[in-house]
N, C-alpha and C positions, 0 to 999 in steps of 0.2 A: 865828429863835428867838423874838424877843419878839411876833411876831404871834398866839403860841400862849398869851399871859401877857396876863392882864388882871393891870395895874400895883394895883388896888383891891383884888385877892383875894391878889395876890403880901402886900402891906403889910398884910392881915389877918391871915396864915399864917401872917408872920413875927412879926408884933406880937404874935402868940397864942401865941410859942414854939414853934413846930413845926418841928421837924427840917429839915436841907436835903435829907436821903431822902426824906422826910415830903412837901415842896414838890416835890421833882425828880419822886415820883409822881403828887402831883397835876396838874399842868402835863403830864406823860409829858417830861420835860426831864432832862438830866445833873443832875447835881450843882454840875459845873463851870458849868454855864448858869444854876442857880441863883447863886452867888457873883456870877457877871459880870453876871446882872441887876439884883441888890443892887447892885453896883459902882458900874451907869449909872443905877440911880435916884439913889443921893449923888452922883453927879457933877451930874446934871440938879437939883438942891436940895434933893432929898426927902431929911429926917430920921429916914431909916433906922436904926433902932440899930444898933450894931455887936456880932455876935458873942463874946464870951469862950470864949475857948478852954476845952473841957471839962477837957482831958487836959495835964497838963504835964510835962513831959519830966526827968526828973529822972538828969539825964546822971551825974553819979556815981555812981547805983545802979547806972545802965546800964555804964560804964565798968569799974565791979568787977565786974559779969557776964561782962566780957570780958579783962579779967585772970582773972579765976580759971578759964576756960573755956582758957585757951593753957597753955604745957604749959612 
């Protein structure tokens, strides 16, 4: 995997806000191989920022969607 990632262009892509789609295509890598690269550069020291979830889950709404869907 990371033989295919140059660590200098992964930290631009990311530091530029671009997508883990966005990296996964440019590399030709998963999604998931994006995340685990991220991973092992903060493990290794590098001050990767950390993602914020776009989407939050807002299980109550989602909860009355399923109450009201049972019968």
């Amino acid at each position: 995997m990371s033989a295919k990632i140059d660590p200098a262009e992964f930290v631009r892509q990311w530091t530029a806000g671009r997508s883990a789609v966005e990296i996964a295509d440019a590399f030709e890598i998963s999604q998931t191989s994006v995340a685990t690269f991220a991973c092992k550069l903060r493990k290794a020291g590098v001050g990767l920022p950390r993602r914020n979830a776009k989407r939050h889950l807002d299980v109550a709404a989602l909860n009355a969607l399923i109450a009201k869907a049972r019968p």
